[in-house]
Steps between C-alpha positions, in 0.01 A plus 500: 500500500476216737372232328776289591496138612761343731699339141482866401218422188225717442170324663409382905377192627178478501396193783489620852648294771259355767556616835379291844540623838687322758444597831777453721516292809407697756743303782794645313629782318541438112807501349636875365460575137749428344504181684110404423434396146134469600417877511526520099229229503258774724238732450520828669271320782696249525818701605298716690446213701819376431677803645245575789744504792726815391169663398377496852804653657489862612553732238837705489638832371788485195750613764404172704493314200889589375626448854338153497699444141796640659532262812398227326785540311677531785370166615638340212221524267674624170303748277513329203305193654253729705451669112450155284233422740360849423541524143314089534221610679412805266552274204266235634219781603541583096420202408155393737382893399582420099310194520249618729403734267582332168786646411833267537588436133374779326734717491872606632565572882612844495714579798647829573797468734663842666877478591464414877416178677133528408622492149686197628203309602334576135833312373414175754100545398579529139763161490249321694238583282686414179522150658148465581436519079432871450598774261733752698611814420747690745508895466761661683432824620815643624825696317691158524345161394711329792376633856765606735361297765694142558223258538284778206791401264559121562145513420506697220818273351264179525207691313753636242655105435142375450422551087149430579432821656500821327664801624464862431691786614302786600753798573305765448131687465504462116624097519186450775277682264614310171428194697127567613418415153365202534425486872162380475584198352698350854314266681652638879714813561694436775614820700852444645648880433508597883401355857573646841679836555343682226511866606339799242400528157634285240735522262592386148479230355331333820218806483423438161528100585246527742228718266549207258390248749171730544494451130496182486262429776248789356495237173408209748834361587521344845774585699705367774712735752857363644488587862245835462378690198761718367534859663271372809653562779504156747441661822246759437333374188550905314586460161698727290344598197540341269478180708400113361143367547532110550235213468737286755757592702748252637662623819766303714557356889196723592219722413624828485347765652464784213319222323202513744440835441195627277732600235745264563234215466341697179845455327630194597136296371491118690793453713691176600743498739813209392753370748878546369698375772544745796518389797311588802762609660650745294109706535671541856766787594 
C-alpha cells in the first residue's frame, strides 16, 4: 500500500502549500531550473508564463531534439547539468498541478522511473520534490535498480542516499502488479519509464508499468509526463498501445513536434515547454 509519509509512518499531510505566480521579467531570460527557486512558488500559469520563450520556438522532431543534446554536450554542456534542470522543472510542474488541484499533501508522489535517461530525470524530479516537503516514492521499472546510464546512475545514487524517499524495485510484471495495490491513494504519478526513441510495442515490466498509470488515472489520479507520454512517439505523435494518457506533459528546449499532433496533443493533456540549458547554437549543424 502506499500510505507512506516522507518519515515512513502511516498517514499524509494534510495542509496544502500556497502557490503565487511570478511572472518573469520580460527584458531577460529567467534563470534555469535548477537555478530558480521561484518556480516551486508557481502555479501552472505562472510557469507557463514563466517559461514562455522556449514555448514559442519552432517545434522539432526527437531526432532534432537528441542532436541538440548531443552538441550541446559537445559545447561543454555536461548531461548531468542539462538533466538536474530537467528532473527541476518536472518536479516544480508537480507541485503548481498538486496544488492547483488540491492535491500536494495528500498522499505519496508515485514516480515510475524506466532504466534510461528519462528514468534519470524522474530521479532529479523525485529529489527535488522530496525537498520541496512531499511524500516520494521512487519505482524502478527496469531489471537493475541502478540504470546503466552515467548521469541515470549518479542520479539514482543521490535518490538511493536520501532515507526520506522510498524506493521500490519493480523487476518484473508480477512486482508492477503487486504494487498497483494501492495506486489510487498517490496524489501525482509521475511517468518517467521512456522518452524519445521509443520504437514498437512494449515490453515487460515497462508494458505493464504503463497500464498501471492508466489505472491510476482511470481512479482520478493526475498525472505528469517526463518529456512525452510513455510509448508516444515525439515526432509523429502515434502511440503504441498500450501508451500513457497525461494531464501535463513537461517537454524540454522546444515544443516537439509529435506533440502537436491530434493524438499526440490527446495524450500528452496541457503542455509546458521548460528551458534546460541548450544552447542556441547547438539547434545548428
Amino acid at each position: 500500500m502506499l500510505v507512506i509519509t516522507r518519515d515512513g509512518a502511516v498517514g499524509y499531510a494534510s495542509r496544502a502549500m500556497p502557490a503565487t505566480a511570478h511572472p518573469s521579467t520580460p527584458d531577460a531570460a529567467p534563470p534555469l531550473p535548477a537555478d530558480d527557486p521561484s518556480i516551486f512558488e508557481m502555479d501552472l500559469r505562472g510557469l507557463r508564463r514563466h517559461w514562455a520563450a522556449p514555448a514559442g520556438l519552432p517545434a522539432i522532431s526527437a531526432e532534432t531534439m537528441i542532436g541538440a543534446d548531443r552538441r550541446a554536450q559537445a559545447l561543454g554542456y555536461p548531461e548531468l547539468r542539462l538533466m538536474e534542470h530537467a528532473g527541476t522543472a518536472v518536479a516544480a510542474a508537480v507541485r503548481a498541478l498538486a496544488t492547483d488541484l488540491g492535491r500536494w499533501g495528500s498522499g505519496p508522489i508515485v514516480v515510475m522511473c524506466g532504466p534510461g535517461n528519462n528514468g534519470g530525470d524522474g530521479f532529479v524530479a523525485a529529489r527535488r520534490l522530496a525537498l520541496a516537503g512531499a511524500s516520494v516514492i521512487v519505482a524502478v521499472v527496469a531489471a537493475d535498480a541502478r540504470p546503466q546510464g552515467v548521469s541515470s546512475a549518479r542520479n539514482w545514487d543521490r535518490v538511493a542516499r536520501d532515507k526520506g524517499i522510498v524506493k521500490v524495485h519493480l523487476a518484473v510484471q508480477r512486482d508492477v502488479a503487486m504494487f498497483a495495490h494501492g495506486i489510487e491513494q498517490a496524489a501525482v504519478v509521475v511517468d518517467a519509464l521512456l522518452g524519445t526513441g521509443v520504437r514498437g510495442a512494449l515490453r515487460e515490466p515497462v508494458r505493464s508499468a504503463v497500464e498501471v498509470i492508466g489505472q491510476a488515472r482511470a481512479a482520478g489520479v493526475p498525472v505528469v509526463a517526463v518529456d512525452t507520454p510513455t510509448a508516444v512517439d515525439l515526432s509523429s505523435g502515434e502511440p503504441s498501445d498500450p501508451a500513457v494518457i497525461a494531464d501535463l506533459t513537461v517537454t524540454f528546449h522546444r515544443p516537439k513536434t509529435g506533440l502537436l499532433t491530434r493524438r499526440g496533443a490527446a495524450h500528452a493533456g496541457r503542455i509546458l515547454v521548460a528551458p534546460i540549458g541548450i544552447p542556441a547554437g547547438a539547434d545548428r549543424g
